[in-house]
N, C-alpha and C positions, 0 to 999 in steps of 0.2 A: 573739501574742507573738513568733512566728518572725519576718511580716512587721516589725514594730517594730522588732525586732531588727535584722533587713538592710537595714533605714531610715536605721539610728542607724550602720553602719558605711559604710555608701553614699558615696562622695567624689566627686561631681561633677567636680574638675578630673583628677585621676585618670582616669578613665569618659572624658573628652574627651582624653584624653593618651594613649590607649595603645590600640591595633586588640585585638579581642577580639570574639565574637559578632555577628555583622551590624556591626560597625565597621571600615573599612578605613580607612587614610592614603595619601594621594596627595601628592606635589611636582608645581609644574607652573612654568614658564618665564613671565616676562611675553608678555604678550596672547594667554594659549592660551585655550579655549573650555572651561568647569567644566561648563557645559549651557547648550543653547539654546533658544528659544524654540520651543514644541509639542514638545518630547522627552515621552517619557512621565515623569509627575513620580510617582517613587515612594522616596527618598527626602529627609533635610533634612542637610545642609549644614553643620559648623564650622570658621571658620578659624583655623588655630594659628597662623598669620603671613601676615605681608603685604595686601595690597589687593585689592580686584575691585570691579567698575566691574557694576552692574544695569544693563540697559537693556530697552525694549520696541520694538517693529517696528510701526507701523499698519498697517491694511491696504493703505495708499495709501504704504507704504514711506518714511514719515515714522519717525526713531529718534529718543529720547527717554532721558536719565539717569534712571534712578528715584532711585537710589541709589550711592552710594562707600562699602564695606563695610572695617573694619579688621581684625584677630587681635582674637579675644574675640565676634566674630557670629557668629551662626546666618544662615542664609538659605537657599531652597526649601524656607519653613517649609508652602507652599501646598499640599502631597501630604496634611498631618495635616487638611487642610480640605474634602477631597475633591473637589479638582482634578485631572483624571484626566493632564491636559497643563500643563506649563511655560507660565507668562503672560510671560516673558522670559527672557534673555541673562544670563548673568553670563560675565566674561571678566575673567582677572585683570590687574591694573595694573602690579603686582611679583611679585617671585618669590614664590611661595606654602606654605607647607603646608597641607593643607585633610583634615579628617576627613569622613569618607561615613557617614551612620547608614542603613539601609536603616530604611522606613518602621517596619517590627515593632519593630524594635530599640529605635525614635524613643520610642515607645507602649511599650514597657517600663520604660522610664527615665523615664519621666513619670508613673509611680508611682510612684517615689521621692521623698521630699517633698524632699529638697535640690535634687535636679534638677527639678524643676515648678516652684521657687518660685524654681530660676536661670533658666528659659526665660521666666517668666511677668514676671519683670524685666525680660528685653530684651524680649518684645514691648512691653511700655508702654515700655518708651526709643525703640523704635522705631515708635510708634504716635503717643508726643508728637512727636520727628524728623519724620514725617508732616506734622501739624499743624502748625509751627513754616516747614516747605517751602511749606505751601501759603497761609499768610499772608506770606510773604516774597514769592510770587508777584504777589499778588494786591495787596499793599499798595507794594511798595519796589520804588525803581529800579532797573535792572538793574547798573549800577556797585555799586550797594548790595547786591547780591545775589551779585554775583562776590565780594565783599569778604567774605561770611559763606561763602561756600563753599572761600574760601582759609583761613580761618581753622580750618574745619572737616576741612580735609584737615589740616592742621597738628594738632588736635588741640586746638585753645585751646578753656577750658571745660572739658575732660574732668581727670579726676583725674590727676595726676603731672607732669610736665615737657612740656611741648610740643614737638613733631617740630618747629621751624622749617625745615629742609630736608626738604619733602615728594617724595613718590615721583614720577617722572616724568609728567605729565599733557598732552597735549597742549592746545593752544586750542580746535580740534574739539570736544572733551569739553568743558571747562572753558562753551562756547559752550551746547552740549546741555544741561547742566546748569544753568544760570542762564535757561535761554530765552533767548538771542540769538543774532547773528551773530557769527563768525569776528570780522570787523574791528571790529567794538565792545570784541571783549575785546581784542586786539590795543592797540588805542586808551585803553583803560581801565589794561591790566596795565604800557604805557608811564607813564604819569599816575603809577600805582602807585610805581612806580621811581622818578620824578622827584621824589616827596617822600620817598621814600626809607624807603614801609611795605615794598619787596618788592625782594627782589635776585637776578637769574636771568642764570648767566652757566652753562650747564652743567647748575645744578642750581637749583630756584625754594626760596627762604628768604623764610619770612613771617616778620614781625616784629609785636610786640605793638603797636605806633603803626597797624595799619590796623585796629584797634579803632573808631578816629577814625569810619573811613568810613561803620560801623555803627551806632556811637552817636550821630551826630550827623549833623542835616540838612546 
């Protein structure tokens, strides 16, 4: 009855809003390092604001986007799965707030039914995300593929108004993340412009017209 009880008054966004028991709050500046690849992974990760960029390192010193993370993720969700080391890089994009749950704390609050069944949410959002990356790879052209990861840093799709001025991104990344070169996207984000789905003078504004790009051959 006790437990039920501290079930029924348990507030998850609360619980992610405020440092208390194994939770601390951090700020961090664009392009600081949250953790890097092989750190010890002992705990998981939420962001109250801003961006970070996942990546991973081959052995052959080949880097790779996993992921572009928003306010509302989790991520080094990989310590509750018993990975003793970090599989990658997160580095923030913008300026950030980020909560720190030490592993115990993580596994506390995942006996709360509101919080397991908010966790258990995003990992299927980010399990379909997954999937949805890897038929875009595998299927669409890389113009095609920059075109859905502008959109996705924007925000279109998700519930509420769209970011059309997205956080600073260089080409580098933009390139990592689509699988190609530097001057592809270069050459593509020019294109972009010229019909006048994208306008970067300062600052890159998507617009809902490079839908086009996505929806149609």
């Amino acid at each position: 009855m006790k437990a039920a009880t501290r079930s029924h008054r348990f507030d998850p966004k609360s619980f992610l809003a405020k440092v208390g028991k194994g939770r601390t709050i951090a700020t961090y500046g664009e392009n600081q390092t949250v953790f890097a690849q092989e750190d010890p992974a002992d705990a998981v990760f939420f962001i109250q604001k801003g961006k970070v960029k996942v990546t991973i390192l081959s052995a052959g010193g080949k880097e790779a986007v996993l992921a572009i993370l928003d306010a509302g993720e989790f991520f080094g969700e990989g310590c509750l799965n018993g990975h003793p080391l970090r599989m990658g890089t997160v580095v923030t994009l913008t300026e950030c707030t980020i909560m720190r749950l030490e592993k115990t704390a993580m596994i506390e609050a995942l006996h709360e039914s509101k919080f397991s069944e908010l966790f258990i949410l995003h990992l299927l959002h980010r399990n379909t995300r997954v999937e949805e990356d890897l038929v875009d790879h595998l299927f669409n052209s890389s113009e095609r593929r920059l075109a859905r990861a502008l959109l996705l840093l924007a925000n279109f799709g998700k519930d509420g108004v769209p970011e059309t001025v997205i956080a600073p991104i260089s080409q580098e990344t933009l390139a990592e993340m689509v699988g190609t070169t530097r001057s592809r996207v270069s050459s593509f984000m020019n294109k972009f412009r010229r019909l006048g789905f994208i306008d970067y003078n300062g600052s890159l504004q998507v617009h809902s017209s490079l839908l086009n790009v996505v929806l149609h051959d």
